[in-house]
mmCIF file as Biopython writes it, N, C-alpha, C and O atoms, coordinates in Angstrom:
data_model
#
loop_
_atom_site.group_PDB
_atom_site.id
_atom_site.type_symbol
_atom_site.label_atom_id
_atom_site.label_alt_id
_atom_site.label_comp_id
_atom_site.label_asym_id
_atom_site.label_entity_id
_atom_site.label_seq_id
_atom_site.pdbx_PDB_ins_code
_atom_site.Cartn_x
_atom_site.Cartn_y
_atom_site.Cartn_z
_atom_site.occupancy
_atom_site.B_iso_or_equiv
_atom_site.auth_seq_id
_atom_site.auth_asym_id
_atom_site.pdbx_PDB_model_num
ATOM 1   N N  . UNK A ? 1  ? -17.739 -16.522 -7.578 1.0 0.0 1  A 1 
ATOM 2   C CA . UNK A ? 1  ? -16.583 -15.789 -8.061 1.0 0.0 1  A 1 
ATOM 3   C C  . UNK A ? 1  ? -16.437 -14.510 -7.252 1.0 0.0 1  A 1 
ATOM 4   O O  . UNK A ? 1  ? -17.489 -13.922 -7.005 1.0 0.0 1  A 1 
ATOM 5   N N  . UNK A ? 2  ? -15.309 -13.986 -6.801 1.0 0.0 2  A 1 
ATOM 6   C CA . UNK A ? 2  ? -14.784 -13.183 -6.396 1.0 0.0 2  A 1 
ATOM 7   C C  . UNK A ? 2  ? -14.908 -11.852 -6.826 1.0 0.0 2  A 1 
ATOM 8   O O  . UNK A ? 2  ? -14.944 -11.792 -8.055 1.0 0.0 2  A 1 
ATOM 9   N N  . UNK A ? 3  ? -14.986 -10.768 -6.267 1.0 0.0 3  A 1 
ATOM 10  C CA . UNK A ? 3  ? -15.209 -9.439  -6.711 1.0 0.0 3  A 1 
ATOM 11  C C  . UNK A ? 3  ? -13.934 -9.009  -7.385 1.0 0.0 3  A 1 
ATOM 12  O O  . UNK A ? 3  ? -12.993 -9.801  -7.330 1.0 0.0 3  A 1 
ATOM 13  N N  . UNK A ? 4  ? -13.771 -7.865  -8.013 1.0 0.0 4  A 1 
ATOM 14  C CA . UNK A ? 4  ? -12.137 -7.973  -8.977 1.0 0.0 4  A 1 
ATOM 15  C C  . UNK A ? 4  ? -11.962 -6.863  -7.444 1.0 0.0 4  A 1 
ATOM 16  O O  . UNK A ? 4  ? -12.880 -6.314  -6.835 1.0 0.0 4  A 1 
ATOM 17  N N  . UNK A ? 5  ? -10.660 -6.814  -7.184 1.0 0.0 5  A 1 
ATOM 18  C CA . UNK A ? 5  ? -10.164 -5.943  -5.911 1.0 0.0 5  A 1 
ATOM 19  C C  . UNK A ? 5  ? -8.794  -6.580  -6.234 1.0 0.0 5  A 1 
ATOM 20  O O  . UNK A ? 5  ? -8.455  -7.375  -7.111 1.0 0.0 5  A 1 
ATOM 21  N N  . UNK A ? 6  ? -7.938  -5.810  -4.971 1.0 0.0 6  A 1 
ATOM 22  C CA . UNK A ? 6  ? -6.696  -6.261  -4.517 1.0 0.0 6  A 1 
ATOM 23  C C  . UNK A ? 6  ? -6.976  -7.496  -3.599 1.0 0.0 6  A 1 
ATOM 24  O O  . UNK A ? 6  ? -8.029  -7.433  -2.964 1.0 0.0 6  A 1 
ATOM 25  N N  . UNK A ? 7  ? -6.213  -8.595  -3.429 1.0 0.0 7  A 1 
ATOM 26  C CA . UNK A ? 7  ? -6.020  -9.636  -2.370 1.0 0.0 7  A 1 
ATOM 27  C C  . UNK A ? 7  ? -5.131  -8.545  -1.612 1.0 0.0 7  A 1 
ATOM 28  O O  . UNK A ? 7  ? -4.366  -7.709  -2.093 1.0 0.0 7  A 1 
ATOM 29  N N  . UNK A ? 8  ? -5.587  -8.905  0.217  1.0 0.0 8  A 1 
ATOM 30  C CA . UNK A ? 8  ? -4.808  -8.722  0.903  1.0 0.0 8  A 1 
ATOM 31  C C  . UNK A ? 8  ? -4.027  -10.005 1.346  1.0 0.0 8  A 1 
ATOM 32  O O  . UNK A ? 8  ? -2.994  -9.838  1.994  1.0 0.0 8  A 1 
ATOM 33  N N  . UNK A ? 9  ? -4.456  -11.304 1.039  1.0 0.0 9  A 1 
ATOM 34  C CA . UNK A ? 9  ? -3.650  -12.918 1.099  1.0 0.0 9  A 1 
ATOM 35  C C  . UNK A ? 9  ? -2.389  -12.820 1.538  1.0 0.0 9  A 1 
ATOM 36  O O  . UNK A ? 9  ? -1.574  -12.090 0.973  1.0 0.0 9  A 1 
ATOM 37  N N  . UNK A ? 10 ? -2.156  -13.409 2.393  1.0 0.0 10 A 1 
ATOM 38  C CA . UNK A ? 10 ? -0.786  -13.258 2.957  1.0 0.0 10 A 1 
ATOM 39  C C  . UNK A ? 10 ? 0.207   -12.021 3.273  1.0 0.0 10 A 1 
ATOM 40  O O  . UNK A ? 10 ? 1.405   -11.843 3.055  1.0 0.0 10 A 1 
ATOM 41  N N  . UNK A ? 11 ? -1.002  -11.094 3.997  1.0 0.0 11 A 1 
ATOM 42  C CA . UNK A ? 11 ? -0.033  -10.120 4.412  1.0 0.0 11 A 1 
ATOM 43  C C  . UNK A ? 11 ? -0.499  -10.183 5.704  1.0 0.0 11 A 1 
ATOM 44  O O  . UNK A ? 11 ? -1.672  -10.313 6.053  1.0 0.0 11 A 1 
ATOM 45  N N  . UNK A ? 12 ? 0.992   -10.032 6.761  1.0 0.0 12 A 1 
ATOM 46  C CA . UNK A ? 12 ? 0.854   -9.943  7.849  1.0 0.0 12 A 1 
ATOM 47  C C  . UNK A ? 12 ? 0.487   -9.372  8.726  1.0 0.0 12 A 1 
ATOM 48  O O  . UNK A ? 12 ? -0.692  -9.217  8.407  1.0 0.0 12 A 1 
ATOM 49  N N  . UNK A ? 13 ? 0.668   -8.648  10.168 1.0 0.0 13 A 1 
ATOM 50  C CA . UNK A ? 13 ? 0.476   -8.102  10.914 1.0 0.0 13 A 1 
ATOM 51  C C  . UNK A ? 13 ? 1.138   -6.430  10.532 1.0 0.0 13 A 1 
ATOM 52  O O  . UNK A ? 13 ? 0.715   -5.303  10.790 1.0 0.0 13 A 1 
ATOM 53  N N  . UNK A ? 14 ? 2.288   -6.905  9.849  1.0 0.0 14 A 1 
ATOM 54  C CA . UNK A ? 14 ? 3.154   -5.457  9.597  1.0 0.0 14 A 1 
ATOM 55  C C  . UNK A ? 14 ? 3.079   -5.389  8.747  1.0 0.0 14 A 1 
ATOM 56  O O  . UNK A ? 14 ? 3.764   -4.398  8.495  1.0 0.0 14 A 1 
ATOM 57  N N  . UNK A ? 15 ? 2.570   -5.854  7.574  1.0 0.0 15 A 1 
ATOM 58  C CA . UNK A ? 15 ? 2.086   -5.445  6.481  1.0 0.0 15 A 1 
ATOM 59  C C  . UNK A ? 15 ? 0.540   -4.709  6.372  1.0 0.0 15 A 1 
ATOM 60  O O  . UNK A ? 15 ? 0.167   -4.098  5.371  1.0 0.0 15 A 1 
ATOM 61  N N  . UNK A ? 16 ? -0.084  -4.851  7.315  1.0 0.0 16 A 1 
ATOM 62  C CA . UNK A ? 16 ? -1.883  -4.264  7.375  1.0 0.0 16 A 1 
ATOM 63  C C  . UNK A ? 16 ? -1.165  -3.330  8.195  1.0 0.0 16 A 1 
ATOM 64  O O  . UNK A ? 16 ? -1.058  -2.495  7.297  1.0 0.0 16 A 1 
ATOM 65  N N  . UNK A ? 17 ? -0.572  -2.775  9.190  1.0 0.0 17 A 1 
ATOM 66  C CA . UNK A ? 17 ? 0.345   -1.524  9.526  1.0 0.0 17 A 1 
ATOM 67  C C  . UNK A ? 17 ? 0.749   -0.730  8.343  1.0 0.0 17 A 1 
ATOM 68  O O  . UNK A ? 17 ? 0.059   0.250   8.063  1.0 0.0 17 A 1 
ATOM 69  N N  . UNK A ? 18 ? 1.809   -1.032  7.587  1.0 0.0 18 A 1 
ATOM 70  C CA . UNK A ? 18 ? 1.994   -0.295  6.139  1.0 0.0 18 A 1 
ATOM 71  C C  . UNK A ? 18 ? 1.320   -0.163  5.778  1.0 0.0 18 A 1 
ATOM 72  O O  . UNK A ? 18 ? 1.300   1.042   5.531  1.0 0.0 18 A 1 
ATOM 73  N N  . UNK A ? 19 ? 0.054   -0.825  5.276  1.0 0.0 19 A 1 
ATOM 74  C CA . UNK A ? 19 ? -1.454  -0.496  4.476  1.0 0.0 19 A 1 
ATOM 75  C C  . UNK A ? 19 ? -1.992  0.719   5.479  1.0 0.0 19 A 1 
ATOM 76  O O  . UNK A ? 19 ? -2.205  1.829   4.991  1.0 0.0 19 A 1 
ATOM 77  N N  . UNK A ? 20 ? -2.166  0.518   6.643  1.0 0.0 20 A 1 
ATOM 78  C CA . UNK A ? 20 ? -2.780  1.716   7.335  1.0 0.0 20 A 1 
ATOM 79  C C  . UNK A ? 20 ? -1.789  3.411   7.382  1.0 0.0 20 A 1 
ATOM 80  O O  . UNK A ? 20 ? -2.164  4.557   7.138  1.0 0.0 20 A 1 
ATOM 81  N N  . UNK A ? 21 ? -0.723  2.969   7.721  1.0 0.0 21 A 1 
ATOM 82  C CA . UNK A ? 21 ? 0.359   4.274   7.552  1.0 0.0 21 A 1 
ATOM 83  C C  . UNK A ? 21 ? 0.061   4.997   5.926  1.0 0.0 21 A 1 
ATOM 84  O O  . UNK A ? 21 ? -0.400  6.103   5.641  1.0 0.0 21 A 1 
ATOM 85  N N  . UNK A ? 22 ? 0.532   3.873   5.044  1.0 0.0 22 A 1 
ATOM 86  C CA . UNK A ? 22 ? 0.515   4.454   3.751  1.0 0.0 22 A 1 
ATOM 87  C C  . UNK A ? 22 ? -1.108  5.185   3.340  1.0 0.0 22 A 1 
ATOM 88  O O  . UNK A ? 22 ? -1.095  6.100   2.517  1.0 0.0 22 A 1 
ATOM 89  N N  . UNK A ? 23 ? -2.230  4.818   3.839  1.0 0.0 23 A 1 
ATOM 90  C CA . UNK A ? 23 ? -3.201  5.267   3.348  1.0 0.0 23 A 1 
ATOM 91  C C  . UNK A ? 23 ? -3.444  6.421   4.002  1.0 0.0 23 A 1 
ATOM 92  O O  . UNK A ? 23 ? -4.113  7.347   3.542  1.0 0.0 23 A 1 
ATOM 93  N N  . UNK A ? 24 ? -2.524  6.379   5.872  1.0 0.0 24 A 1 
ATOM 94  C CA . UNK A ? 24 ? -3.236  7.968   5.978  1.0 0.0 24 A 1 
ATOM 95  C C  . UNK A ? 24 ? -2.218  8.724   5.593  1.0 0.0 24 A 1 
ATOM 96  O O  . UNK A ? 24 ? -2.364  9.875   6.005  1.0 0.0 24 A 1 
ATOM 97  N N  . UNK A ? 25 ? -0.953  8.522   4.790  1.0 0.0 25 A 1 
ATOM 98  C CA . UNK A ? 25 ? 0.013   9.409   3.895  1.0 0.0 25 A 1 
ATOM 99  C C  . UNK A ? 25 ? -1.155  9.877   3.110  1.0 0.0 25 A 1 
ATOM 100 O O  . UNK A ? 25 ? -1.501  11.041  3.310  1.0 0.0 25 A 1 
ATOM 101 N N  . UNK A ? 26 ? -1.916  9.075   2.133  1.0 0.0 26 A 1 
ATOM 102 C CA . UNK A ? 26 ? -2.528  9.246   0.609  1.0 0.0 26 A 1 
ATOM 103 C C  . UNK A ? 26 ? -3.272  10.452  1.473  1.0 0.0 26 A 1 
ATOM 104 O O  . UNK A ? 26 ? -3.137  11.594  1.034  1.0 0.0 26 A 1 
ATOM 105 N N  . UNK A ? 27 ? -3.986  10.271  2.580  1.0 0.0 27 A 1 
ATOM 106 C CA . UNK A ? 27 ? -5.238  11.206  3.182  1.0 0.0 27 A 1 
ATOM 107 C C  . UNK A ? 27 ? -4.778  12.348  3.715  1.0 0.0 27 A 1 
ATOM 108 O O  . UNK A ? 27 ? -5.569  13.260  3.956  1.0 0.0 27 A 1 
ATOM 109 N N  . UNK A ? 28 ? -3.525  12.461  3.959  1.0 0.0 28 A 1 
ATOM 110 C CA . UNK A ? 28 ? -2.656  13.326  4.348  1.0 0.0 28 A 1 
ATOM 111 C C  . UNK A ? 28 ? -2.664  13.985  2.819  1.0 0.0 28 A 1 
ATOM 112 O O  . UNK A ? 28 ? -3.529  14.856  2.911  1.0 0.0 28 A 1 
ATOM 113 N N  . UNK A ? 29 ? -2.382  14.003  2.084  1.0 0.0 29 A 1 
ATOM 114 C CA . UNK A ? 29 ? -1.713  14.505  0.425  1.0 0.0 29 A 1 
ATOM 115 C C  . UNK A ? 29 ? -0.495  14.255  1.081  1.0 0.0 29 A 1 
ATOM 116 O O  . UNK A ? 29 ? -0.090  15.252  1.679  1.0 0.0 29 A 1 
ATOM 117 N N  . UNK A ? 30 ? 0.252   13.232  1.177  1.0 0.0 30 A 1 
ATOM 118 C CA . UNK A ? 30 ? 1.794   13.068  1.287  1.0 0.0 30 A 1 
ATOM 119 C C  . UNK A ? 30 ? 2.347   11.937  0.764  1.0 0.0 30 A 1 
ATOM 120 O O  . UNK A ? 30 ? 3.550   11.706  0.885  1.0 0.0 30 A 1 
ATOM 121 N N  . UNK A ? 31 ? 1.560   11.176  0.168  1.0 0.0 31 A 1 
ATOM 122 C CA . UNK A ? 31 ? 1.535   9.915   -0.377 1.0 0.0 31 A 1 
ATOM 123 C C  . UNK A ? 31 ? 2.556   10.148  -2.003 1.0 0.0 31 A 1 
ATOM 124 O O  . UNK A ? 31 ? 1.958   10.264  -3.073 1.0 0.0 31 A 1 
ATOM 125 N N  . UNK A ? 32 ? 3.787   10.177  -1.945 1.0 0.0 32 A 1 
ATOM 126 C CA . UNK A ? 32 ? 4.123   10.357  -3.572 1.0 0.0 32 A 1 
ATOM 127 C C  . UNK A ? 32 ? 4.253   8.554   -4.436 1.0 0.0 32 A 1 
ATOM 128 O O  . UNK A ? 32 ? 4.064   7.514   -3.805 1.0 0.0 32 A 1 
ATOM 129 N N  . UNK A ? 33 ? 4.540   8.597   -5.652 1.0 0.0 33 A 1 
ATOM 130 C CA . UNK A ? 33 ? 4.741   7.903   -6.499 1.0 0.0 33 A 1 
ATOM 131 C C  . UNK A ? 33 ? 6.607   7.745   -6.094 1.0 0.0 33 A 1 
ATOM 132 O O  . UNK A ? 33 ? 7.268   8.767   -5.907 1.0 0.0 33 A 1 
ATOM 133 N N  . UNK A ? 34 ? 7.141   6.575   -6.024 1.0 0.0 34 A 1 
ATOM 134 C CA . UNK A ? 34 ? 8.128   6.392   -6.759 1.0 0.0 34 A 1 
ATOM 135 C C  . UNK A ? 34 ? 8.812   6.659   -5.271 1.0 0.0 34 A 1 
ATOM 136 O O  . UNK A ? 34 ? 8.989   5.831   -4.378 1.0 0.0 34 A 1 
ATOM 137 N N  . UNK A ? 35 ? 9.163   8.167   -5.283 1.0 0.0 35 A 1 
ATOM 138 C CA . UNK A ? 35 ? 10.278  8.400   -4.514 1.0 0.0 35 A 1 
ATOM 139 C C  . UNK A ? 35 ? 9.446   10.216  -3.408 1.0 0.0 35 A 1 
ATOM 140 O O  . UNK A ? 35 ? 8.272   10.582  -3.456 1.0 0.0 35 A 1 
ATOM 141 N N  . UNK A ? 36 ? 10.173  10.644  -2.900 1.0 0.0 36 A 1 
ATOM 142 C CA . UNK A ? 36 ? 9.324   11.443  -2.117 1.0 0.0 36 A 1 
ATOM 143 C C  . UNK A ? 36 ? 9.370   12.622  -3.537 1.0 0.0 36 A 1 
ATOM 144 O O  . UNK A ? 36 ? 8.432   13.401  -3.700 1.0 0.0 36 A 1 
ATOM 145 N N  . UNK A ? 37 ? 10.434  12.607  -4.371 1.0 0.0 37 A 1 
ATOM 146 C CA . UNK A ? 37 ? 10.652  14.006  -5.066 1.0 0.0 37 A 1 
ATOM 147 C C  . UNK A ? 37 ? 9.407   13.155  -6.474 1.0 0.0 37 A 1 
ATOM 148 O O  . UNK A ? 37 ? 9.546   13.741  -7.547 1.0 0.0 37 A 1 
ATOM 149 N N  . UNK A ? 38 ? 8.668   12.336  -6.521 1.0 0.0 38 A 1 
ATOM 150 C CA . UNK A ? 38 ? 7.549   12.136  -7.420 1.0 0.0 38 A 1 
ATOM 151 C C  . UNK A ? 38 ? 6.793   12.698  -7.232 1.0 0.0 38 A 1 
ATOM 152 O O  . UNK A ? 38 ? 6.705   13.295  -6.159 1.0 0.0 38 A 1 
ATOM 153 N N  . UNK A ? 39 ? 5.620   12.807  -8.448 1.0 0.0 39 A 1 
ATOM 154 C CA . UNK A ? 39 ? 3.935   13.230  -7.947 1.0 0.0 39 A 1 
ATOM 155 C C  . UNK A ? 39 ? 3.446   12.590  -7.175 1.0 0.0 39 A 1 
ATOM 156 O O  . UNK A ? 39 ? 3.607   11.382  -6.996 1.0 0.0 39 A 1 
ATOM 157 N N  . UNK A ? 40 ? 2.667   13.437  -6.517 1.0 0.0 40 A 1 
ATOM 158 C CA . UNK A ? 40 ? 1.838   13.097  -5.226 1.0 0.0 40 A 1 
ATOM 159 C C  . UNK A ? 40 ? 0.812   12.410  -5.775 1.0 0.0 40 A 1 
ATOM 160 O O  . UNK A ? 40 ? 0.261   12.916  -6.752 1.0 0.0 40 A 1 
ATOM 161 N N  . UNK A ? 41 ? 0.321   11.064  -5.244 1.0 0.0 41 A 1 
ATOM 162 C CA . UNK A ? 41 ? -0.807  10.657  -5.678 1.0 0.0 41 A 1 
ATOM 163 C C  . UNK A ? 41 ? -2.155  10.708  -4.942 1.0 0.0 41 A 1 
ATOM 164 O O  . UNK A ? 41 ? -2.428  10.419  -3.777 1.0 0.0 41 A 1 
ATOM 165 N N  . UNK A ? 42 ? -2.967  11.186  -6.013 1.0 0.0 42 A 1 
ATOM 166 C CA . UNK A ? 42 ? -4.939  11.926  -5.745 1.0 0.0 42 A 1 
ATOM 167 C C  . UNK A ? 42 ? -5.720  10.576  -5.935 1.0 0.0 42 A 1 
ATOM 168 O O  . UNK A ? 42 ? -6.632  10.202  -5.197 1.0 0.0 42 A 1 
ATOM 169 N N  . UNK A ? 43 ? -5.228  9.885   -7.048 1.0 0.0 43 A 1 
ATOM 170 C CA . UNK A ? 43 ? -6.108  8.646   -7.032 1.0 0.0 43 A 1 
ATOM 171 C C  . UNK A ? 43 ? -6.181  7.413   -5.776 1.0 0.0 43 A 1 
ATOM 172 O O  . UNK A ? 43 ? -5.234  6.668   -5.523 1.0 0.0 43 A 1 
ATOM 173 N N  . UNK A ? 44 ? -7.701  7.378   -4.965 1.0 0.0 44 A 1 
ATOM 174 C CA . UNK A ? 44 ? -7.286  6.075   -3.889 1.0 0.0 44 A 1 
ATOM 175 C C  . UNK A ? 44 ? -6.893  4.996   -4.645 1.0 0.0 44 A 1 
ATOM 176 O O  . UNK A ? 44 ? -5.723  4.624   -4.556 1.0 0.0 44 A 1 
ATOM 177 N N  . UNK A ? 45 ? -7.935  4.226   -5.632 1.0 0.0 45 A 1 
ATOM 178 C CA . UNK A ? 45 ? -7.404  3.158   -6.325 1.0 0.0 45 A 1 
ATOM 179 C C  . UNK A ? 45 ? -5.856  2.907   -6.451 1.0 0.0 45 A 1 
ATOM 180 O O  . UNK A ? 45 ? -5.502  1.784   -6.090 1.0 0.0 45 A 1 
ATOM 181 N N  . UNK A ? 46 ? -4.511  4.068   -7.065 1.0 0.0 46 A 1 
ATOM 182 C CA . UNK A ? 46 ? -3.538  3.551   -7.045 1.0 0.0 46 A 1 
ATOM 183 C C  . UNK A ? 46 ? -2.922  4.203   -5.472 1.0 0.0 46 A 1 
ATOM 184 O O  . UNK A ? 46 ? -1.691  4.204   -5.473 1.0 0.0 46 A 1 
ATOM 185 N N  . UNK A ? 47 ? -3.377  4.602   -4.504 1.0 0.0 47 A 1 
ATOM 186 C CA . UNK A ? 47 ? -2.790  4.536   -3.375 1.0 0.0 47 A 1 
ATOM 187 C C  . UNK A ? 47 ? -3.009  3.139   -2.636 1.0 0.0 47 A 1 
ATOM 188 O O  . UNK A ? 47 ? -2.139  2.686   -1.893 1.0 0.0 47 A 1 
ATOM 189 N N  . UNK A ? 48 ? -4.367  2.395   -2.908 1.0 0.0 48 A 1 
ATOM 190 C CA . UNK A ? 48 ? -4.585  1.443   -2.513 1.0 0.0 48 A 1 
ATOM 191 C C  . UNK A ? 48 ? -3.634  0.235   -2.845 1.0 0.0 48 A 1 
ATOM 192 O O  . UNK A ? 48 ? -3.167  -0.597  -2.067 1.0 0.0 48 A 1 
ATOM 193 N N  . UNK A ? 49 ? -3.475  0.354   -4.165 1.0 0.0 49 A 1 
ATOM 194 C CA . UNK A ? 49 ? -2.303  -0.911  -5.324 1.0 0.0 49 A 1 
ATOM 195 C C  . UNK A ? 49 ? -0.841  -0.216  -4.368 1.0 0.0 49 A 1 
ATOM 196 O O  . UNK A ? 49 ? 0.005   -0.986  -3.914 1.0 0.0 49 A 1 
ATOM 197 N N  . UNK A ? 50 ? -0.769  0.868   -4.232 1.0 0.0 50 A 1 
ATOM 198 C CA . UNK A ? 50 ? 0.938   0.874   -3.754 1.0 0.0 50 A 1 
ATOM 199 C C  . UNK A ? 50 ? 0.921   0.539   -2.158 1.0 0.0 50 A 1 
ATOM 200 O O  . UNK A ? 50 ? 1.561   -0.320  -1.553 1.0 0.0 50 A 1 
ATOM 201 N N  . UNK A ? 51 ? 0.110   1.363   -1.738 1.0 0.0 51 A 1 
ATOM 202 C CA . UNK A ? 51 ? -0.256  0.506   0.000  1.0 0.0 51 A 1 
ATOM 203 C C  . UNK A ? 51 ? 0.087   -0.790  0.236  1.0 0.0 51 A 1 
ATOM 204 O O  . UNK A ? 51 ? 0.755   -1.098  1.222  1.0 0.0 51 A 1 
ATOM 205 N N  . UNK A ? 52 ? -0.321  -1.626  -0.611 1.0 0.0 52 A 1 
ATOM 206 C CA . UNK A ? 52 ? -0.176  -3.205  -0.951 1.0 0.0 52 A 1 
ATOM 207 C C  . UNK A ? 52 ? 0.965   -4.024  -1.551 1.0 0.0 52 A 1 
ATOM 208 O O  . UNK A ? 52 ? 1.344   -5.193  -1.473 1.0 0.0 52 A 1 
ATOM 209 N N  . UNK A ? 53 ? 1.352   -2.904  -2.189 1.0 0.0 53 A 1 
ATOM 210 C CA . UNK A ? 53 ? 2.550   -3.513  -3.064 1.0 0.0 53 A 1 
ATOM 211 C C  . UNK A ? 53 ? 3.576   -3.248  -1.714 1.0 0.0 53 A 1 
ATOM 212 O O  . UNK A ? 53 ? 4.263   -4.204  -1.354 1.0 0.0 53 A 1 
ATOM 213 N N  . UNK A ? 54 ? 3.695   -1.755  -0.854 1.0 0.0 54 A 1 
ATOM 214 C CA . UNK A ? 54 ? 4.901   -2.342  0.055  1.0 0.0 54 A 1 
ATOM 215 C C  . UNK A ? 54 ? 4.229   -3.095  1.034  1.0 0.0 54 A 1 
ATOM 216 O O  . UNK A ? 54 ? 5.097   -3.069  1.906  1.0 0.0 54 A 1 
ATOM 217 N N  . UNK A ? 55 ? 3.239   -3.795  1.552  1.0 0.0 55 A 1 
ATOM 218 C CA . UNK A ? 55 ? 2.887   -4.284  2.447  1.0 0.0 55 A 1 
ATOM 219 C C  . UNK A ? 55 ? 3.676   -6.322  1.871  1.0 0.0 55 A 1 
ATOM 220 O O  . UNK A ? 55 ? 4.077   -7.232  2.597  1.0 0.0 55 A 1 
ATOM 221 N N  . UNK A ? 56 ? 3.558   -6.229  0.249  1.0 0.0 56 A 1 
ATOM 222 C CA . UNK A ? 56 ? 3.544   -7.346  0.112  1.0 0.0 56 A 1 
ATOM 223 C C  . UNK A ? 56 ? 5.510   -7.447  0.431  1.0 0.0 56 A 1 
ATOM 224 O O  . UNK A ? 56 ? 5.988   -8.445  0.970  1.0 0.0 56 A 1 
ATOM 225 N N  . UNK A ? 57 ? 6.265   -6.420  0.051  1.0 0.0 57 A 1 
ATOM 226 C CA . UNK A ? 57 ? 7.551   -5.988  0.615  1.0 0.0 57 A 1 
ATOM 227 C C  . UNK A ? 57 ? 7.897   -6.436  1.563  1.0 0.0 57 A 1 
ATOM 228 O O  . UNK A ? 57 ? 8.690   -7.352  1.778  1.0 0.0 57 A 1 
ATOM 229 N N  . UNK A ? 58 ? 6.941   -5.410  2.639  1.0 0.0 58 A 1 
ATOM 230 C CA . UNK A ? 58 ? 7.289   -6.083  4.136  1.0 0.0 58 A 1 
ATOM 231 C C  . UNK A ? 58 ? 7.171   -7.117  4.392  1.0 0.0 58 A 1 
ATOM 232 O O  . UNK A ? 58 ? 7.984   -7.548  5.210  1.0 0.0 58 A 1 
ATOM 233 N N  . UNK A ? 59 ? 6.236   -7.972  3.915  1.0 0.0 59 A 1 
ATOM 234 C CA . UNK A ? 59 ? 5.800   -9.260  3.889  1.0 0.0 59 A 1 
ATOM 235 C C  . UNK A ? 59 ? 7.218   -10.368 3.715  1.0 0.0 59 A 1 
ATOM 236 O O  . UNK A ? 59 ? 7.644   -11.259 4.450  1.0 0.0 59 A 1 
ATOM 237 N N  . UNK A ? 60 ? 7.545   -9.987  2.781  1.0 0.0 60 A 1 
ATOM 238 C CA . UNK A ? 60 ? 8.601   -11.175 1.653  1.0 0.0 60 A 1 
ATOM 239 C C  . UNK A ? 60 ? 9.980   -10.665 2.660  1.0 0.0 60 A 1 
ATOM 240 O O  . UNK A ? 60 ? 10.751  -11.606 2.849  1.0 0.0 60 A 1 
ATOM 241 N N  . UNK A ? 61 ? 10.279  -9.763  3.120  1.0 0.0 61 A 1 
ATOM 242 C CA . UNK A ? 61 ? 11.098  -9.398  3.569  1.0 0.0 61 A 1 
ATOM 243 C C  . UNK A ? 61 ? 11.146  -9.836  5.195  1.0 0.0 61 A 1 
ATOM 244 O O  . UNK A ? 61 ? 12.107  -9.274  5.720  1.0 0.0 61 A 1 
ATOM 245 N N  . UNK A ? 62 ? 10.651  -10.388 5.826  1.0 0.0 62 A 1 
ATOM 246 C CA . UNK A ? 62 ? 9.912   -10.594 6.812  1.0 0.0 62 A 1 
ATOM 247 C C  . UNK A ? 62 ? 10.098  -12.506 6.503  1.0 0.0 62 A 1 
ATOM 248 O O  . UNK A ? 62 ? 9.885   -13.261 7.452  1.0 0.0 62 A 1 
ATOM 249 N N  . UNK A ? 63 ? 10.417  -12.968 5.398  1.0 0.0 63 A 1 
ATOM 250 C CA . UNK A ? 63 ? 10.299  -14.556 5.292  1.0 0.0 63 A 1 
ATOM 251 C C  . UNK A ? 63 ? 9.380   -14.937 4.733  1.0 0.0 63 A 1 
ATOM 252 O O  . UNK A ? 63 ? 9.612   -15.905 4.009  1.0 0.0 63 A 1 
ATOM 253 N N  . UNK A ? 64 ? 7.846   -14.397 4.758  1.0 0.0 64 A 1 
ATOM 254 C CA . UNK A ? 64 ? 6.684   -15.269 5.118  1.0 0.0 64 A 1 
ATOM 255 C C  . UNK A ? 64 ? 6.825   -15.901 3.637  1.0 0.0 64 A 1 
ATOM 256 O O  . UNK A ? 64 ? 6.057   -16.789 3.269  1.0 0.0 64 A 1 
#
């Protein structure tokens, strides 16, 4: 059995790009919630879940 984590499964080439941009936003403190005028998010765990969530974006948007 599998460790509990995020799947990265089916994300592409430009989606592990967005995962890398978006995380050095979070490492930056520039990483917001929502929209740029949201809270900035401190937690990695949900920088990690939103990293992913637009990667899965780019993904679907992209065809795959």
């Amino acid at each position: 059995m599998a460790g509990k984590g995020k799947s990265t499964e089916g994300i592409g080439p430009k989606g592990e790009r967005k995962v890398a941009k978006t995380m050095h936003e979070w490492g930056a403190g520039e990483l917001h919630s929502g929209s740029k005028k949201g809270p900035v998010i401190r937690d990695q765990r949900q920088a990690v879940a939103v990293a992913l969530s637009q990667a899965r974006k780019t993904s679907r948007a992209r065809g795959k």
